[in-house]
Legacy VTK file of the C-alpha trace (Angstrom):
# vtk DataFile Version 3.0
C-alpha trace
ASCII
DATASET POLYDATA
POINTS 66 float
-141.120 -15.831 144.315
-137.550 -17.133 145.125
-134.920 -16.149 142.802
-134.717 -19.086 141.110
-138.566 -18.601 139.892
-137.936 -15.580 138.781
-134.707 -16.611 136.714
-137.011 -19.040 135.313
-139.813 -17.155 134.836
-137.208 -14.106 133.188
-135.660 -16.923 130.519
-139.167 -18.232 129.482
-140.460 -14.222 129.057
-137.281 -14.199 126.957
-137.767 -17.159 124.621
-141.071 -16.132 124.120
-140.061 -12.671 123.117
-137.223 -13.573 120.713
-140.057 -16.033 118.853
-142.524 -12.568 118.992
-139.448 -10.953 117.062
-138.508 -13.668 114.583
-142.225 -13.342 113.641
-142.745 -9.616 113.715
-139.388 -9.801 111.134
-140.762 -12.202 109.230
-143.768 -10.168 108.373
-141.783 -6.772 108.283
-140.318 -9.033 105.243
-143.257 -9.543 103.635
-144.515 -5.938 104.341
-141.672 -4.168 102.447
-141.728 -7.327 99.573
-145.126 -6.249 99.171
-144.533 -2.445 99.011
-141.991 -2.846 96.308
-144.308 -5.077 94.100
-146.909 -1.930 94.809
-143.993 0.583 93.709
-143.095 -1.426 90.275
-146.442 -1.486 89.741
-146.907 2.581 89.808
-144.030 2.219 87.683
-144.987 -0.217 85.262
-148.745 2.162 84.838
-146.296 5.058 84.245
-144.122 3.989 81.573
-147.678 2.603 80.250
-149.298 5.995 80.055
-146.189 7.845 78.381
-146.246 5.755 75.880
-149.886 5.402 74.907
-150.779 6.753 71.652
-153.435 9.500 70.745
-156.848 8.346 70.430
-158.929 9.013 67.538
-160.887 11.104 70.240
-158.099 13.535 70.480
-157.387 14.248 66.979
-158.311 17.728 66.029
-161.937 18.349 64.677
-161.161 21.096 61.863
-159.418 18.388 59.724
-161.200 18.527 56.126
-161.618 14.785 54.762
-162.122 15.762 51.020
LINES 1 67
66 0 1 2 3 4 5 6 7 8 9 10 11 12 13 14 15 16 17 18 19 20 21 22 23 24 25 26 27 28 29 30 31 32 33 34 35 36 37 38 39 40 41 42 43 44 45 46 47 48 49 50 51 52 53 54 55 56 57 58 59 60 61 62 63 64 65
């Protein structure tokens, strides 16, 4: 290959690359996007469980009802 080729060859390998990398950050995007909604979600089932009330299962069995 002459050096011409190769410059050729080089720029194309490039272009092709930086397309690989806008892609790759695109979904990088979307990755993390998708790890916060997971996060909030943990969050959101957290908050949910602190405040859930007592259950009629966990109220104490020695109470007298007369």
């Amino acid at each position: 290959m002459d050096p011409a080729q190769l410059k050729t060859n080089f720029e194309e390998q490039i272009g092709k690359t930086d397309s690989q990398i806008v892609e790759l950050e695109k979904q990088l995007e979307k990755a993390k996007e998708y790890k916060l909604k997971l996060v909030g979600g943990l969050e959101t089932l957290g908050l949910l469980e602190q405040e859930t009330p007592p259950t009629p299962d966990t109220a104490p069995a020695n109470i007298d009802p007369s």
